[in-house]
N, C-alpha and C positions, 0 to 999 in steps of 0.2 A: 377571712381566716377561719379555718377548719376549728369546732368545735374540741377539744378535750375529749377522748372516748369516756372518762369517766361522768361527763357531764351529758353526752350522747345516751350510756347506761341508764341514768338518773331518769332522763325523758322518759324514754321509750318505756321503763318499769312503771312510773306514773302513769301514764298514758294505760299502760294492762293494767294496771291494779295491782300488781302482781310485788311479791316478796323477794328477796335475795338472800343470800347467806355465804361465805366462802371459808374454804377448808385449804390452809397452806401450808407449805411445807418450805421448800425452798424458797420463796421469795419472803417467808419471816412476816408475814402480814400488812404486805408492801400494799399488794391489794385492799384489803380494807381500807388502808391510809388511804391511797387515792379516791376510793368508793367517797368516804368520810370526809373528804375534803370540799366535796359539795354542801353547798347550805342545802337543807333539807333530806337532807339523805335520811334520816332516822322515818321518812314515811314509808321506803322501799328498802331500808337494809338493815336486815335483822341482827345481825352480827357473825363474827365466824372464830376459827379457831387455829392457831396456828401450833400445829401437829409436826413437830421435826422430827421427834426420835420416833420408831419404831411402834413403840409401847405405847405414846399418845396417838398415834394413828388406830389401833387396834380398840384401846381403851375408850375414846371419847370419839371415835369417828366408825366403830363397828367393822375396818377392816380384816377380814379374819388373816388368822396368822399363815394358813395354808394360801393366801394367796401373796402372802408377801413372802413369804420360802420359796414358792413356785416359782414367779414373777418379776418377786424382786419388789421392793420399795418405789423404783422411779419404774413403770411398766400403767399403761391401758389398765389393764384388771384393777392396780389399786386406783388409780386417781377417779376411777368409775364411783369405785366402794367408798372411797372419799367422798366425793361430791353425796353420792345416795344417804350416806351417814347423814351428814350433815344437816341436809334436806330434808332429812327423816325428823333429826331427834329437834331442830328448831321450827318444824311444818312450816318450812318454806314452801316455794311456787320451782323456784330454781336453786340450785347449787352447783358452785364450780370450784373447783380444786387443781392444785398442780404443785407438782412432784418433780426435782429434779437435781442433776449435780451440777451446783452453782461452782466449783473449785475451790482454790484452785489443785486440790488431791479428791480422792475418791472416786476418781473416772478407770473404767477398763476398756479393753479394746470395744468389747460388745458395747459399751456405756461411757463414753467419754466424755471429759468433760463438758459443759453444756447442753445435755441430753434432757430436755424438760418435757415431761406429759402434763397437758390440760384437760380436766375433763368435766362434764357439765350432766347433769342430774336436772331431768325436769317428771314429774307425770306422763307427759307422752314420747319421750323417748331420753337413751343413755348414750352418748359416746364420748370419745377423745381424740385429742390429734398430738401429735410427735412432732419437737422443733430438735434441731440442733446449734443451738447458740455460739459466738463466738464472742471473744472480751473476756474480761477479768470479770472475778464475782458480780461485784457492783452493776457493772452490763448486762449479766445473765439475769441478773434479779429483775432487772428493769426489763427487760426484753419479755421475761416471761410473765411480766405484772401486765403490761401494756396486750401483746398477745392474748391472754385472758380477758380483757377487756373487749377486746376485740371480736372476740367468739363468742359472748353475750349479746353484744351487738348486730351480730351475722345472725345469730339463733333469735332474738326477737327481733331484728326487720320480716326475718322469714313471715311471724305472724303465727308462729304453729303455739307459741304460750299461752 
């Protein structure tokens, strides 16, 4: 039986030495949960914040407001400035973030519902990637906690942390 990604996360962070932290939005701090659900987690995870509205995202996560006018809320540009925040104001190793519309309202043509950005903040490099979920809230949350998980994973087997 395949390991748990959160327990996969858990390893691989031990293994570097290395720090954690996450910045969420849409999935309400689903991630944490799972992170935290390992014995031992408080050696590699620092804690994070779960930024819904607008103002907490700006406020406690240093998104500026010209990029969530521009952008948009759920867009690359903020979940970046998420993650960087994050990692900035707790001097973590990595931060990861994600932004998106769980439903079941609030989707538009350009953004419909399911539309979730993840994005991950290390020292040596920034990016994100774009899912388009399907399911009811509940699903998208899971889908995009799991997802996250999984880009941690990708990004430290790489070995560049």
């Amino acid at each position: 039986m395949e390991k748990p990604l959160e327990v996969l996360v858990g390893e691989l962070l031990t293994k570097r030495g290395l720090k954690l932290v996450t910045a969420e939005s849409c999935t309400g701090g689903l991630i944490g949960h799972l992170i935290t659900n390992v014995a031992g987690s408080s050696t590699y995870y620092l804690g994070g914040v779960t930024a819904y509205a607008n103002e907490a995202k700006a406020r406690l996560l240093g998104v500026r407001w010209e990029t969530i006018e521009k952008y948009g809320a759920v867009s690359s540009e903020t979940v970046i400035e998420m993650a960087r925040g994050i990692r900035t104001a707790l001097e973590a190793d990595i931060g990861i973030s994600v932004s998106g519309i769980a439903g079941p309202g609030g989707g538009s043509p350009e953004k419909p519902v399911g539309t979730v950005w993840i994005g991950l903040s290390s020292q040596r490099e920034e990016y994100s990637r774009h899912y388009l979920w399907s399911g009811d809230r509940l699903a998208i949350k899971q889908q995009s906690a799991q997802a996250s998980l999984s880009l941690l994973v990708e990004y430290l087997q790489r070995g560049l942390a």
